[in-house]
NULO-639638 format. One line per field, with one value per residue: x, y, z of N, C-alpha, C in turn; residue in one letter; residue number from 1. Coordinates in steps of 0.001 Angstrom, whole numbers, plus 500000, padded with zeros to 6 digits. Layout:
n.px <- (X:...);
n.py <- (Y:...);
n.pz <- (Z:...);
ca.px <- (X:...);
ca.py <- (Y:...);
ca.pz <- (Z:...);
c.px <- (X:...);
c.py <- (Y:...);
c.pz <- (Z:...);
residuo <- (A:...);
num <- (NUM:...);
END
This chain:
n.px <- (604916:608117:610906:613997:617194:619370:622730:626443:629075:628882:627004:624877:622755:622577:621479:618999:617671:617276:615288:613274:612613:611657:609641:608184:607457:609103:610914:614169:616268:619194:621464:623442:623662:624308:626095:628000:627558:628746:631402:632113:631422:633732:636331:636102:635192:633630:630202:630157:632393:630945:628375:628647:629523:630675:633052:634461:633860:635395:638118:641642:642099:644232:644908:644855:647426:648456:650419:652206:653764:651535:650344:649202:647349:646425:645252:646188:649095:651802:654308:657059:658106:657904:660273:659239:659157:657481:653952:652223:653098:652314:649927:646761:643826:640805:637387:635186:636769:636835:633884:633391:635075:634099:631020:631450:632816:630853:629058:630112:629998:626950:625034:622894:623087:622812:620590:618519:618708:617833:614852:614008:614017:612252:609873:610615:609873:606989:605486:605332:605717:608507:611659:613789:617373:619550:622336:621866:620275:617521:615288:612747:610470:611828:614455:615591:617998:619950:617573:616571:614095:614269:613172:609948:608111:606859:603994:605459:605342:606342:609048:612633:615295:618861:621081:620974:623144:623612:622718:621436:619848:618613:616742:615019:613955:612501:610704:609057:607719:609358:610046:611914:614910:617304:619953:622316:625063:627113:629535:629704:630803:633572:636207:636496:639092:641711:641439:639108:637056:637105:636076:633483:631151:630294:630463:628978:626315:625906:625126:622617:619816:617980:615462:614209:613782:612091:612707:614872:616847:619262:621281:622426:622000:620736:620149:617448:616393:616740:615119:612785:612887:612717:610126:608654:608267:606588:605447:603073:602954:602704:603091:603815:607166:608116:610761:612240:613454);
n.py <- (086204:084383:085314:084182:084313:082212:082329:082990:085125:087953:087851:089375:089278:091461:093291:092306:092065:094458:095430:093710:094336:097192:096603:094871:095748:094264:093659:093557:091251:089832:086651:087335:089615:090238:088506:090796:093134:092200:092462:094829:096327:094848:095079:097835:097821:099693:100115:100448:098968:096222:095720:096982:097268:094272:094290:095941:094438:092612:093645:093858:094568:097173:097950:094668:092657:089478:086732:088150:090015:092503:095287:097362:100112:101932:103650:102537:100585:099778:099385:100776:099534:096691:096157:096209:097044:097320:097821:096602:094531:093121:090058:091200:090850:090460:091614:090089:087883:087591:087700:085105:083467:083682:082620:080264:079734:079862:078137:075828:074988:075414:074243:075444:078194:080670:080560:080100:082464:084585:083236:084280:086786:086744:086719:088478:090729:090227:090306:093075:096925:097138:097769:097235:097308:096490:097349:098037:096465:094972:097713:099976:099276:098203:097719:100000:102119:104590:106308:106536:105959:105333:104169:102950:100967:097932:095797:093343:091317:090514:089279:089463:087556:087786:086367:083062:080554:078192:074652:074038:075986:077299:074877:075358:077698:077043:075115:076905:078117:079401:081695:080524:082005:081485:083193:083299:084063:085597:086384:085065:083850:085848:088081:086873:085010:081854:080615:082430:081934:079209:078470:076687:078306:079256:077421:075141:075759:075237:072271:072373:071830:072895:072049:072371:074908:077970:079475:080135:082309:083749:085912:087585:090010:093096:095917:096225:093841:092224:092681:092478:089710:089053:090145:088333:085702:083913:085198:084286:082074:080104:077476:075008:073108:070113:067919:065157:063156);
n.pz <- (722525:721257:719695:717916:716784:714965:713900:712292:713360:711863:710267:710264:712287:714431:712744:711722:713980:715066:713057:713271:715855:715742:713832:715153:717603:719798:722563:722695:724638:724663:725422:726032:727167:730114:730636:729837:731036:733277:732043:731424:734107:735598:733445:732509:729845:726917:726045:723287:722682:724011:723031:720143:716747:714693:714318:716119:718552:718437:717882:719659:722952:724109:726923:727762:727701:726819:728262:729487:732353:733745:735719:735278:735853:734014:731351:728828:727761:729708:727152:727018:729754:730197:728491:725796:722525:720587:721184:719236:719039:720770:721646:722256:724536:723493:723455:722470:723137:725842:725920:725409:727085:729529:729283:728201:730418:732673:731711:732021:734389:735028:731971:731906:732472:731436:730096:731784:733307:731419:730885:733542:733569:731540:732755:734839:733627:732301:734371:734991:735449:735076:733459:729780:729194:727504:728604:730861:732111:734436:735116:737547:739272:741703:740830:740528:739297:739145:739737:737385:734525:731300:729602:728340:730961:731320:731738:729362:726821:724598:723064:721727:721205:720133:719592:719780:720236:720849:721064:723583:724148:721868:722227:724474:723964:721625:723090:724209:722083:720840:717943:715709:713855:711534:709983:707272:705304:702983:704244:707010:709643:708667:710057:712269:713641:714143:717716:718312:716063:716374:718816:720329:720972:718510:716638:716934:716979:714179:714357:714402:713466:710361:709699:712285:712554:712240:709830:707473:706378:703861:703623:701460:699974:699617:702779:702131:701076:703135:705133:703402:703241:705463:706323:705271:707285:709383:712130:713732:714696:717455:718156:720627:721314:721551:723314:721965:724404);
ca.px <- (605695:609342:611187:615185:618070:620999:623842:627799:629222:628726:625632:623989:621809:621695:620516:617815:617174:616857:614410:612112:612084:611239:608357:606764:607493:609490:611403:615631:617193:620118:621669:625045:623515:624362:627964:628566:627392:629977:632726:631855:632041:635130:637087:635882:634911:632635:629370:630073:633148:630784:627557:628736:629719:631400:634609:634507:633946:636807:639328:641946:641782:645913:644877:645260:648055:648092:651271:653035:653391:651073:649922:648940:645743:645839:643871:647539:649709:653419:655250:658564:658135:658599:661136:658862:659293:656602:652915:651707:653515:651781:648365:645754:642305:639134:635919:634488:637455:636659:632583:633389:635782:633324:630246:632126:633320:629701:628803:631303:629697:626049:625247:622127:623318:622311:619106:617701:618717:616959:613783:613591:614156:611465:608598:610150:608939:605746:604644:605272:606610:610187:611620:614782:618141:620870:623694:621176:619371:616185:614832:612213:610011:612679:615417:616727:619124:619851:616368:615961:613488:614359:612438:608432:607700:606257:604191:605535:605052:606692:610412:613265:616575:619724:622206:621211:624467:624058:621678:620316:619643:617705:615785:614348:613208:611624:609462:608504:607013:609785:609940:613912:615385:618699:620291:623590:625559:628781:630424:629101:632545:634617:636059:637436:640743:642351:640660:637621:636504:636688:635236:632365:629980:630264:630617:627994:625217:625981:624249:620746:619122:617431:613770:614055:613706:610640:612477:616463:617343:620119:621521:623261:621889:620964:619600:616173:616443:616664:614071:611816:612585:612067:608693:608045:608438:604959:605333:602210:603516:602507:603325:605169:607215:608726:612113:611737:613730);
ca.py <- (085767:084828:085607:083868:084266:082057:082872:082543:086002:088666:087342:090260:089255:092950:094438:092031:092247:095984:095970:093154:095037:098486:096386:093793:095916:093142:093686:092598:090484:088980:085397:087512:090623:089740:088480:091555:093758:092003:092388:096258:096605:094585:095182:099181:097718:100282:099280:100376:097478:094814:095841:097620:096086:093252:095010:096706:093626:091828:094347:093793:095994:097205:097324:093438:091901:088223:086792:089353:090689:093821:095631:098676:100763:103490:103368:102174:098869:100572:098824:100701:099544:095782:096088:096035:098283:097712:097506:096057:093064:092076:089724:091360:090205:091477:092119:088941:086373:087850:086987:083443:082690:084062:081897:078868:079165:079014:076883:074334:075030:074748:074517:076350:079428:081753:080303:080486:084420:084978:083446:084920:088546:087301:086958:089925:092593:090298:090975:094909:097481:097271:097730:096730:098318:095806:097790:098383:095317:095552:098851:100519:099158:097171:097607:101214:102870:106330:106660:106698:105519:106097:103347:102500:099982:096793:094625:093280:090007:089537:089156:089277:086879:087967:085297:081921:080017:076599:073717:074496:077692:076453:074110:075726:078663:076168:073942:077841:077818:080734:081345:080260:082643:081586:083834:082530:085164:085077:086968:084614:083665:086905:088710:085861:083952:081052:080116:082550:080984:077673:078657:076555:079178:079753:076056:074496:075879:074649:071423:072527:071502:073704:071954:072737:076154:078499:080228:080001:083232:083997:087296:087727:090918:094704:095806:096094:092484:091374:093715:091781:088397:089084:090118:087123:085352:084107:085735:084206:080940:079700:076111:074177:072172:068919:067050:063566:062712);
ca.pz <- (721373:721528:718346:718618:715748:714878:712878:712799:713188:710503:709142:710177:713358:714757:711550:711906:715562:715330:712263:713972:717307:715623:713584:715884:719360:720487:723675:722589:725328:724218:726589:726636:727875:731787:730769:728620:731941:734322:731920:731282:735575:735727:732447:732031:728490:726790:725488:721327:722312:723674:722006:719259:715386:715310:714342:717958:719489:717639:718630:720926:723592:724453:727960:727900:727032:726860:728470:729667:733307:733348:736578:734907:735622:733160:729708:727291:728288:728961:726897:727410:730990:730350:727583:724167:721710:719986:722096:718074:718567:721941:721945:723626:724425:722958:723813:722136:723688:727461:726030:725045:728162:730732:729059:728690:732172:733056:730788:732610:736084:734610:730852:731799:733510:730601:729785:733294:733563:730111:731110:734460:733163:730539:733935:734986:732422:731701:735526:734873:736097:734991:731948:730352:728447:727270:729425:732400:732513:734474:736137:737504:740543:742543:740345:740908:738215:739429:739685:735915:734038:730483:728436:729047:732277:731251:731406:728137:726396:722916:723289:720792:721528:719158:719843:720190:719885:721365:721285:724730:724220:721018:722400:725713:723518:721126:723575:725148:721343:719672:716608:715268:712314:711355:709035:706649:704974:702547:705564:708052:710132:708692:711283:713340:713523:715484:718790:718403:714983:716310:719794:720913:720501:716892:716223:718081:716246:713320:714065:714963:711579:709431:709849:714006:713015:711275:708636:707006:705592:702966:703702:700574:699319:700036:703781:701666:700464:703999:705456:702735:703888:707550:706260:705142:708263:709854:713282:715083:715224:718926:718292:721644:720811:722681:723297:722458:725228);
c.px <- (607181:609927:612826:615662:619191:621697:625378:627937:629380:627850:624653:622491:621580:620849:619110:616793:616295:615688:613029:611126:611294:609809:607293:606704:607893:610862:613227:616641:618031:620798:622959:625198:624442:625868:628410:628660:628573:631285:632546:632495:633307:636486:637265:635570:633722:631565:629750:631273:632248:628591:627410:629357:630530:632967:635259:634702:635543:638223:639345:642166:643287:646043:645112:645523:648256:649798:652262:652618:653147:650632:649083:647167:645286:645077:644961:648358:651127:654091:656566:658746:658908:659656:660410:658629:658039:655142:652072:652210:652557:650227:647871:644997:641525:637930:635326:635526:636594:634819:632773:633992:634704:631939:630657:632109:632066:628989:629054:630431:627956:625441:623726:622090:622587:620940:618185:617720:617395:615713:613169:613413:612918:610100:608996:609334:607531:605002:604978:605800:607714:610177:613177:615802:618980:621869:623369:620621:618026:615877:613396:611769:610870:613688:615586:617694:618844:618568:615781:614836:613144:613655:610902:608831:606727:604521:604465:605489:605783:608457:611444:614959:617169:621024:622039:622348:624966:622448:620995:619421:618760:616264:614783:613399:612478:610600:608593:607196:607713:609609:611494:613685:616586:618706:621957:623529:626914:629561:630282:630937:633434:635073:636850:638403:640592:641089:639078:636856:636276:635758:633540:630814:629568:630161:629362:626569:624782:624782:622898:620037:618115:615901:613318:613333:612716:611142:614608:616540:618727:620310:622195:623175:621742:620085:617779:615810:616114:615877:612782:611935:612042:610830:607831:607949:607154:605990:604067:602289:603732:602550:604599:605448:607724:609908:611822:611977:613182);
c.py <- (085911:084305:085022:083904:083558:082731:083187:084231:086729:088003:087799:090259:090595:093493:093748:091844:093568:096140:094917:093608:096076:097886:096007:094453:095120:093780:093128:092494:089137:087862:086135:089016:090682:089515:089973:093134:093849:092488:093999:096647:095993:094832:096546:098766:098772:099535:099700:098843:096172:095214:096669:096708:095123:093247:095343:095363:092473:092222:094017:094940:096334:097285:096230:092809:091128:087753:087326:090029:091978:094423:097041:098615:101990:102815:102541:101169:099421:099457:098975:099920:097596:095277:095787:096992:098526:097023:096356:094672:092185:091419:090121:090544:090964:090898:090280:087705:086501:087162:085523:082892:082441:083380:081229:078613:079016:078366:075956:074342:074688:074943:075536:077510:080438:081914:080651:081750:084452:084530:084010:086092:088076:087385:088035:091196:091924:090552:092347:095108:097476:097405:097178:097341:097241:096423:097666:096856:096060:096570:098910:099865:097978:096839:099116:101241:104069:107060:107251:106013:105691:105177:102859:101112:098996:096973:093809:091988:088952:090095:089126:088415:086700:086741:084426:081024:077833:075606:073614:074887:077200:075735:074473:076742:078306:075358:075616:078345:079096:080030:081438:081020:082287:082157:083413:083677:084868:085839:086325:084193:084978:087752:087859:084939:083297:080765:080860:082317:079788:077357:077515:077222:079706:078311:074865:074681:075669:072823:070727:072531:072569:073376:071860:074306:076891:078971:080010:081330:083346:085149:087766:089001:092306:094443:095587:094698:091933:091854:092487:090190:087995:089385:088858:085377:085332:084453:085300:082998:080781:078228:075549:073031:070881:067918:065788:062753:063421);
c.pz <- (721661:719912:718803:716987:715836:713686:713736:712760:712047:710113:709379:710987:714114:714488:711834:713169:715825:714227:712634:715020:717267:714897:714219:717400:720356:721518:723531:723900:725408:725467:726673:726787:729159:732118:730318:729805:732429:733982:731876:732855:735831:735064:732648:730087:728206:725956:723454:721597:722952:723051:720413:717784:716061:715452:716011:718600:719390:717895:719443:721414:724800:725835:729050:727744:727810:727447:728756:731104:733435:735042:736213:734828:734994:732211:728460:728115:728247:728713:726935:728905:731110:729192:725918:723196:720448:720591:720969:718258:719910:721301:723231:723465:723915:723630:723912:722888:725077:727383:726409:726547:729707:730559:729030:730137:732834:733036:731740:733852:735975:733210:730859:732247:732816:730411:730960:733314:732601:730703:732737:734256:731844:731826:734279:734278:732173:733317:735401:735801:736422:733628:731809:728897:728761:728495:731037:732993:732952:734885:736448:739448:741550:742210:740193:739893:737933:739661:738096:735298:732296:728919:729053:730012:731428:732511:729447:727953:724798:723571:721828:721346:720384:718871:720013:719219:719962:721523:722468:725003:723461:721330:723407:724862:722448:721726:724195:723760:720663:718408:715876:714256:712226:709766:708943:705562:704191:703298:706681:708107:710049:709710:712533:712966:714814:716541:718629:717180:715050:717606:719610:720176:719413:716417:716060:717098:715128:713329:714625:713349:711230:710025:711326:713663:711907:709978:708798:705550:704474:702936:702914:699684:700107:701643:703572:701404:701855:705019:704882:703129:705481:707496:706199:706394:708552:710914:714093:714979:716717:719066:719299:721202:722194:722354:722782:723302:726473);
residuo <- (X:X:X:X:X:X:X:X:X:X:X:X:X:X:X:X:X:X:X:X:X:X:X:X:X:X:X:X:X:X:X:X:X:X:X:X:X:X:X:X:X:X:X:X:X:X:X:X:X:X:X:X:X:X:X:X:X:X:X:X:X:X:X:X:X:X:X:X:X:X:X:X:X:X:X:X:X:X:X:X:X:X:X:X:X:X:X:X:X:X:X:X:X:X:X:X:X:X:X:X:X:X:X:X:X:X:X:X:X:X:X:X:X:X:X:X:X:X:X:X:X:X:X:X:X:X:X:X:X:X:X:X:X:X:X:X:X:X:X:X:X:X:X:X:X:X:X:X:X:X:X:X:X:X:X:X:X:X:X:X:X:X:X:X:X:X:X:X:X:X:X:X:X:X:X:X:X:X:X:X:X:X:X:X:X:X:X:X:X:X:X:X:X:X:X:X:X:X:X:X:X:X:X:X:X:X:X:X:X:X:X:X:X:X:X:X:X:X:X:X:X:X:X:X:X:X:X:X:X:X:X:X:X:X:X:X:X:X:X:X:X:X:X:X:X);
num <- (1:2:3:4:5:6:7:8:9:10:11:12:13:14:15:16:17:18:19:20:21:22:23:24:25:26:27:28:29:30:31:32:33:34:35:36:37:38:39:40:41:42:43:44:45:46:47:48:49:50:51:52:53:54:55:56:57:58:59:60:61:62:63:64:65:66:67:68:69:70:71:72:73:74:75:76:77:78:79:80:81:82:83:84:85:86:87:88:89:90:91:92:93:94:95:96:97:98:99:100:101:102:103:104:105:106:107:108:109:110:111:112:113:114:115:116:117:118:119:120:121:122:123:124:125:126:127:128:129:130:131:132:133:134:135:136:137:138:139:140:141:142:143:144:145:146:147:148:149:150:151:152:153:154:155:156:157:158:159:160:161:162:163:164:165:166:167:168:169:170:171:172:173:174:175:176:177:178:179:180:181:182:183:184:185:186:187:188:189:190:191:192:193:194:195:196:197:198:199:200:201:202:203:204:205:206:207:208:209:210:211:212:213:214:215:216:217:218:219:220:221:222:223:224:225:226:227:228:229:230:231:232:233:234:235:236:237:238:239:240:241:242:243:244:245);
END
């Protein structure tokens, strides 16, 4: 079983990621796991800033200011250094631009880059003997991490995908026979300005129609309210579907 969620930011796809996973034993590997890794090893981003609220992710991070010649490798951006008196006035980057730039950019090179990872890491865990941790990715028999092993070893089979963003993405995990939830929220968008509100990846999903997908939530009330609609969700929906093209 593969279980997939849209929704624009803030409309509360974690909450429901995390209360699916803890019900149905579903396995959560998100398509911007893999980017969210690279930028962690390259950036030093911590995981509460790229898996943590959306606040976290939204922050800029003073490390990286936008226009402005920086060389600096401490943890703070000296601003006395290139004459600014105040570090508040610079644009940094955040968490979520460095997501969007670094999927796009592979986007551009092949629009399936993401999708392919995702279902290869989904044969990995269903042949066993690995398991798998958002930050870590896979471990165990041929994937090495410190020699830990700190979540059960597969073989696993039901899946949970938090982010689908783009009609690709959508559709691959529809003919595989998921089951779509998009959840819509009066906070859906809040949180973002300028370029990452209009971003692509927030945009895009907008016009995957309602009757593509198993169930259209309304997240408009308490965490109990939306607990109770996710109940109501069939879950053994095994219907493949097909492109018409």
């Amino acid at each position: 079983m593969i279980v997939y969620i849209l929704g624009e930011a803030h409309s509360g796809k974690s909450e429901a990621a995390r209360y699916l996973c803890r019900k149905h034993n579903l396995i959560e590997i998100a398509l911007a796991d893999p980017m969210k890794r690279f930028l962690m090893e390259l950036y030093g981003f911590t995981e509460e800033q790229l898996w943590g609220p959306s606040g976290m992710r939204n922050l800029p991070d003073p490390r990286f200011p936008k226009d402005v010649p920086s060389f600096d490798t401490g943890d703070s951006f000296e601003a006395d250094r290139h004459g600014i008196a105040d570090p508040g006035e610079i644009e940094c980057m955040s968490p979520r631009e460095a997501c969007q730039k670094l999927g796009g950019a592979m986007r551009s090179v092949w629009p399936d880059t993401w999708v392919r990872k995702l279902f290869e890491t989904f044969k990995e865990l269903e042949r066993g003997g690995v398991g798998y941790l958002p930050s870590m990715g896979l471990f165990g028999e041929g994937y090495p991490r410190l020699g830990m092993t700190p979540e059960p070893l597969g073989p696993f089979e039901d899946f949970l995908v938090p982010d689908v963003r783009y009609r690709n993405e959508h559709e691959a995990l529809r003919e595989a026979g998921g089951i779509g939830i998009r959840l819509v929220s009066p906070t859906s968008g809040k949180g973002l300005e300028g370029k990452l509100a209009l971003h692509r990846s927030e945009t895009e999903q907008r016009t995957i129609p309602d009757s593509e997908l198993t169930a259209v939530i309304s997240n408009d009330g308490s965490l109990d309210d939306l607990r109770a609609k996710l109940d109501a969700v069939p879950l053994t929906q095994a219907v493949v579907w097909k492109r018409s093209d």
